[in-house]
C-alpha positions as a Markdown table, in Angstrom:
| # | Residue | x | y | z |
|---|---|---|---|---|
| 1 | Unk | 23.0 | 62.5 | 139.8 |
| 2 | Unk | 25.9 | 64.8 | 139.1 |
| 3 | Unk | 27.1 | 66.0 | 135.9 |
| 4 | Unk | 30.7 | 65.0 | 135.4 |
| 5 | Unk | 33.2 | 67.9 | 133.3 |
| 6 | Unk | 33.9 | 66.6 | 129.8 |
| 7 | Unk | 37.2 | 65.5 | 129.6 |
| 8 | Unk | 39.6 | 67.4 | 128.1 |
| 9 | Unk | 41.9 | 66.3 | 124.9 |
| 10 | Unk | 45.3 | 67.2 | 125.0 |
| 11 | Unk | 48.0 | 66.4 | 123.1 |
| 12 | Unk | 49.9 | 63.5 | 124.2 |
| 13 | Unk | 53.3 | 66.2 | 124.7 |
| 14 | Unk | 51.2 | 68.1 | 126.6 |
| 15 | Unk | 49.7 | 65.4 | 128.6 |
| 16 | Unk | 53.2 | 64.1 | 129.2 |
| 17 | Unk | 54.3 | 66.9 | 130.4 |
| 18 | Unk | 51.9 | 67.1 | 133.0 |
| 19 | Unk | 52.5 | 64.0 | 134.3 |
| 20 | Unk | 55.9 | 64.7 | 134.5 |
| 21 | Unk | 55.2 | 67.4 | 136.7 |
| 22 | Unk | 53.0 | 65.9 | 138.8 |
| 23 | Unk | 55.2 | 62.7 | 139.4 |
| 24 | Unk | 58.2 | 65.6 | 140.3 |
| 25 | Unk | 56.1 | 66.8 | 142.7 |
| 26 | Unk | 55.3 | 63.3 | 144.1 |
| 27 | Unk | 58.9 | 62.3 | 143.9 |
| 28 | Unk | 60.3 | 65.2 | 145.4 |
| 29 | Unk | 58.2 | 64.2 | 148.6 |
| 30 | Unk | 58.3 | 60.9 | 148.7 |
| 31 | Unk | 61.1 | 59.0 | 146.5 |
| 32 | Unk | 61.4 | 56.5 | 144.3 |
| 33 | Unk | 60.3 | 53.8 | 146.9 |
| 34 | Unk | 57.7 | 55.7 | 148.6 |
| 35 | Unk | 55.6 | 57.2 | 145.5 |
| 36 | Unk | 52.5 | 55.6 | 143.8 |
| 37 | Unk | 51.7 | 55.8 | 140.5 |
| 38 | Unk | 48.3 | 56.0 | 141.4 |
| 39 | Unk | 49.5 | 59.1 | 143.9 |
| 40 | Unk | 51.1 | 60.6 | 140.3 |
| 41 | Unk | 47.9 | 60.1 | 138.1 |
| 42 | Unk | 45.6 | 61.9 | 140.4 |
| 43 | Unk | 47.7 | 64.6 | 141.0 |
| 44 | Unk | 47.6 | 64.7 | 137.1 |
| 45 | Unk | 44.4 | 64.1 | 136.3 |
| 46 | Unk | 44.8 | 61.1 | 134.6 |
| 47 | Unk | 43.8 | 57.2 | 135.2 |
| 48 | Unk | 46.5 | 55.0 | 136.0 |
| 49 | Unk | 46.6 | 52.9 | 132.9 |
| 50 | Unk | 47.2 | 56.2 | 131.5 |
| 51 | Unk | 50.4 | 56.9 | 133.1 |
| 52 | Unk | 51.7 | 53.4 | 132.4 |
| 53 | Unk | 50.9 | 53.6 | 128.9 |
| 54 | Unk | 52.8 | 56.8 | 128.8 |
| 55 | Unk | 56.0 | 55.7 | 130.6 |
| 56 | Unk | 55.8 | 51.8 | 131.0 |
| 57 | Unk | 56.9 | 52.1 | 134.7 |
| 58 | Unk | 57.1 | 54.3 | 137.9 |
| 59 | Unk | 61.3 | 53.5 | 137.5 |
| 60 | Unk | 61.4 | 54.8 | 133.9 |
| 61 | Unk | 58.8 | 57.5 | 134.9 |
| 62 | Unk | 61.2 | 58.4 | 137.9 |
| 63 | Unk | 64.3 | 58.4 | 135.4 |
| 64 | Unk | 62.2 | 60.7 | 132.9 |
| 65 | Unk | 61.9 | 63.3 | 135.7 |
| 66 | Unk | 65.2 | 63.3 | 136.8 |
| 67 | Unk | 66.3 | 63.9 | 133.0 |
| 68 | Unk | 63.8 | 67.3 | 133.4 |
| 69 | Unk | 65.9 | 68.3 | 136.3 |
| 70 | Unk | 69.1 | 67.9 | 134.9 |
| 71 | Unk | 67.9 | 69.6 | 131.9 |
| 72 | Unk | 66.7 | 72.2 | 133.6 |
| 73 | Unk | 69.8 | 72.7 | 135.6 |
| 74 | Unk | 72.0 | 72.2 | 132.4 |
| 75 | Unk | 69.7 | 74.7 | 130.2 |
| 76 | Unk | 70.1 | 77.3 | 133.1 |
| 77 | Unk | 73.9 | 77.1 | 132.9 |
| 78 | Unk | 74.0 | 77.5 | 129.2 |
| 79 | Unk | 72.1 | 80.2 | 129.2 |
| 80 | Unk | 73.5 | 82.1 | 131.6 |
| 81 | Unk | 77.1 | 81.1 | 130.4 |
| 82 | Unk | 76.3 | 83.3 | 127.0 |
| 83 | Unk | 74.6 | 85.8 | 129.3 |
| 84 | Unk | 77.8 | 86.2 | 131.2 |
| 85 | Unk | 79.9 | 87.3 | 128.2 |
| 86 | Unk | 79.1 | 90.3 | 128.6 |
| 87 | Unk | 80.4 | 90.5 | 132.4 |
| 88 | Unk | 83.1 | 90.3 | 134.5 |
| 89 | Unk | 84.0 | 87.8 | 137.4 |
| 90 | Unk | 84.2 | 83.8 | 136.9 |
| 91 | Unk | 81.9 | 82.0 | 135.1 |
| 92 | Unk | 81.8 | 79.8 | 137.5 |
| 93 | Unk | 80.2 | 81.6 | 140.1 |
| 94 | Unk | 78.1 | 82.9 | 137.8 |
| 95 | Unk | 76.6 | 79.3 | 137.2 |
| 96 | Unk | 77.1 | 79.0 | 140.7 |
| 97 | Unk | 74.3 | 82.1 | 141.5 |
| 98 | Unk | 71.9 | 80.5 | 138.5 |
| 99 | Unk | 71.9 | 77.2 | 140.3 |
| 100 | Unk | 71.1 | 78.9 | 143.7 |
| 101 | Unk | 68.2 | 81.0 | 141.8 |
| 102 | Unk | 66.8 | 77.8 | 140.2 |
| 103 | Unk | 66.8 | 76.3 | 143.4 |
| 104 | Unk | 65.2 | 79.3 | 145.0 |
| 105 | Unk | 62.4 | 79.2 | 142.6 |
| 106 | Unk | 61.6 | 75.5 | 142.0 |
| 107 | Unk | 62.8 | 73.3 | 145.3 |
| 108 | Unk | 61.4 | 70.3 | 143.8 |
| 109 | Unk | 64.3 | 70.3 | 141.7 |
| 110 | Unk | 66.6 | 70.0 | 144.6 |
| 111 | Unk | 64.4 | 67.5 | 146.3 |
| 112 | Unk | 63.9 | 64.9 | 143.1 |
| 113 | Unk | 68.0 | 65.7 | 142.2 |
| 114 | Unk | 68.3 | 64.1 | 146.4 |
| 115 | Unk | 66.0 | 61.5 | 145.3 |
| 116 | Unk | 67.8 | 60.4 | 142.2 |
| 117 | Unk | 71.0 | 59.9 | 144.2 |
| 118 | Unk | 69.6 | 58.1 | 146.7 |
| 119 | Unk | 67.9 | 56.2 | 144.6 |
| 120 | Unk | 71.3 | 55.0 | 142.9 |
| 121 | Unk | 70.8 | 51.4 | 144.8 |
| 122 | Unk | 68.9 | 50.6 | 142.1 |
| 123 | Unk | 71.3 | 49.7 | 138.7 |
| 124 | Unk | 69.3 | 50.9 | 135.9 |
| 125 | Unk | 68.8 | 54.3 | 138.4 |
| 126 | Unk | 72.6 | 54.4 | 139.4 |
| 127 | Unk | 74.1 | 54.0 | 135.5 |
| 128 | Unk | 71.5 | 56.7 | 134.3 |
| 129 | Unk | 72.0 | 59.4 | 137.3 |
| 130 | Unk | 75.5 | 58.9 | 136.7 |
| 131 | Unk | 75.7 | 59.2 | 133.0 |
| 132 | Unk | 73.8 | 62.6 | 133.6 |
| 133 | Unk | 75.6 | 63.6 | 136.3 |
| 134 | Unk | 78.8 | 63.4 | 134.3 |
| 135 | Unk | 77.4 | 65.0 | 131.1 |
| 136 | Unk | 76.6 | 68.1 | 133.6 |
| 137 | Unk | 79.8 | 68.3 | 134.2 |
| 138 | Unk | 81.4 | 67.9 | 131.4 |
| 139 | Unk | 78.9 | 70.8 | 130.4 |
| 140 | Unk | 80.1 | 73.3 | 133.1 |
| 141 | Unk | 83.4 | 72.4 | 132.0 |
| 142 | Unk | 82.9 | 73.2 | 128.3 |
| 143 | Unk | 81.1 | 76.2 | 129.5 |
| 144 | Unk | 83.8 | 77.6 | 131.5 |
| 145 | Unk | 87.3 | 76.5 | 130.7 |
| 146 | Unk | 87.7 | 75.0 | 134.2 |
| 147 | Unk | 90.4 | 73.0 | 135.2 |
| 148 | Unk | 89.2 | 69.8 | 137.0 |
| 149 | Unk | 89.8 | 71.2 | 140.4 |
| 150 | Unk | 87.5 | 73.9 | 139.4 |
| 151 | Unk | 84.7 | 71.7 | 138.3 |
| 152 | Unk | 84.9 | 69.3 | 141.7 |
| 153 | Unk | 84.8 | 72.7 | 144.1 |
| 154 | Unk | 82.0 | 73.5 | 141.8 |
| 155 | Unk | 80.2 | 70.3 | 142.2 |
| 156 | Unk | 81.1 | 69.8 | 145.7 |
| 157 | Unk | 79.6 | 73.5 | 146.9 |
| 158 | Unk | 76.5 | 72.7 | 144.3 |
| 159 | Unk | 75.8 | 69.9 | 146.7 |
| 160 | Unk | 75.9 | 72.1 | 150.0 |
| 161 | Unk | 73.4 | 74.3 | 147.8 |
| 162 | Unk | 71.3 | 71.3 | 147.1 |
| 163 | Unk | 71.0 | 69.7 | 150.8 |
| 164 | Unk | 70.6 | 73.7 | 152.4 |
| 165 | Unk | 67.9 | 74.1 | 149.8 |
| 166 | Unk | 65.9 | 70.5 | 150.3 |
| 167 | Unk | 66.3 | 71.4 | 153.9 |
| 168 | Unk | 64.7 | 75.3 | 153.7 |
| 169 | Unk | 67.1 | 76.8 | 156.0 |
| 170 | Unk | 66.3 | 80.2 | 156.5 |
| 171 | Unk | 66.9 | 83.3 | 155.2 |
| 172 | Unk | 70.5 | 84.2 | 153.3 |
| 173 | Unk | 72.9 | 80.9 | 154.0 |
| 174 | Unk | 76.7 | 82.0 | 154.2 |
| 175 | Unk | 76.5 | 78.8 | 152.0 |
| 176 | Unk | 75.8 | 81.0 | 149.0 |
| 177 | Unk | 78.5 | 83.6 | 150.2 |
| 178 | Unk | 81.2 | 81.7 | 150.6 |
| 179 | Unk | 80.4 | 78.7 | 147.6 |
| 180 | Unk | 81.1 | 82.4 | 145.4 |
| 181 | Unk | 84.1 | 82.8 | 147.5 |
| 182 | Unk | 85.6 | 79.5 | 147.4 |
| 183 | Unk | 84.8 | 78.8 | 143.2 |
| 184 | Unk | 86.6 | 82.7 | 143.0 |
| 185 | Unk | 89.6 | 80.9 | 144.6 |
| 186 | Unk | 90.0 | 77.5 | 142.1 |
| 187 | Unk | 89.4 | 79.5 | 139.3 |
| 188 | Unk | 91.7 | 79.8 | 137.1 |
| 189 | Unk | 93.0 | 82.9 | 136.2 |
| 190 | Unk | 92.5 | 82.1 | 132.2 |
| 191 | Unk | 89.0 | 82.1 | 132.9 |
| 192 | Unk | 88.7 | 85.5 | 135.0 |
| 193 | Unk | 88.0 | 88.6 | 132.9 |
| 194 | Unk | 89.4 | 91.6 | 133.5 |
């Protein structure tokens, strides 16, 4: 007979955290339609009646992680929107370059950001990713002072970004290059500093 390891108490916030990462991580691979919750709970080592006593169901568990990614994408904007006041060049590029970087570091946010959008057949899915969507960018926009012209190029290369990301092209994309160069050109020149 073998010994089993004691289990572990953690707090339910840490716990739920967790399985918020592992169910990214499933997600990100596999979709809303293609991920179990029993895939999620193992990879969090957790029971299954565990992860739907935590989030009810694999929809509102899927709509809890794509709030973490567009938290995460929204809290590395704002912080590198008060970082930027101290430098020169658009702001929105400068978002721009922290979205690439976040991207670079994490591609599971790319991947389950994919997801939610495809997922968007789905009502409850479609009114939520779209309520957050807008939020983001009427974020950027409150960040930067861009016109709306500005914040649709902005969007519109951030999905390039996204889809050259979940698709680990390789090496340094001129996707990068000229997204800077094409947010330089619908900036407006009340947001460019001297």
């Amino acid at each position: 007979m073998t010994a089993q390891a004691p289990r572990v108490h953690k707090p339910a916030a840490v716990r739920r955290q967790e399985i918020i990462g592992a169910a990214a991580a499933e997600f990100a691979e596999n979709g809303l339609a293609g991920t179990r919750l029993e895939a999620i709970a193992a990879r969090a080592g957790v029971s299954h009646p565990r992860v739907v006593q935590m989030f009810g169901s694999k929809r509102a568990l899927f709509l809890d992680v794509a709030a973490w990614v567009f938290d995460r994408v929204t809290e590395a904007f704002v912080s590198t929107a008060a970082a930027h006041q101290e430098q020169s060049g658009p702001v929105l590029v400068a978002l721009g370059d922290a979205y690439r970087r976040l991207l670079q570091c994490d591609r599971t946010v790319a991947l389950v950001m994919l997801h939610a959008y495809a997922a968007t057949g789905d009502t409850v899915v479609r009114e939520d990713v779209a309520a957050r969507y807008l939020a983001l960018q009427h974020k950027v926009t409150e960040l930067t002072g861009a016109d709306a012209m500005g914040v649709r190029t902005f969007f519109a290369t951030g999905l390039l970004v996204t889809v050259s990301t979940a698709l680990a092209l390789p090496g340094t994309r001129a996707d990068a290059e000229w997204g800077g160069w094409l947010l330089e050109l619908v900036t407006p020149a009340v947001t460019r500093r001297p």
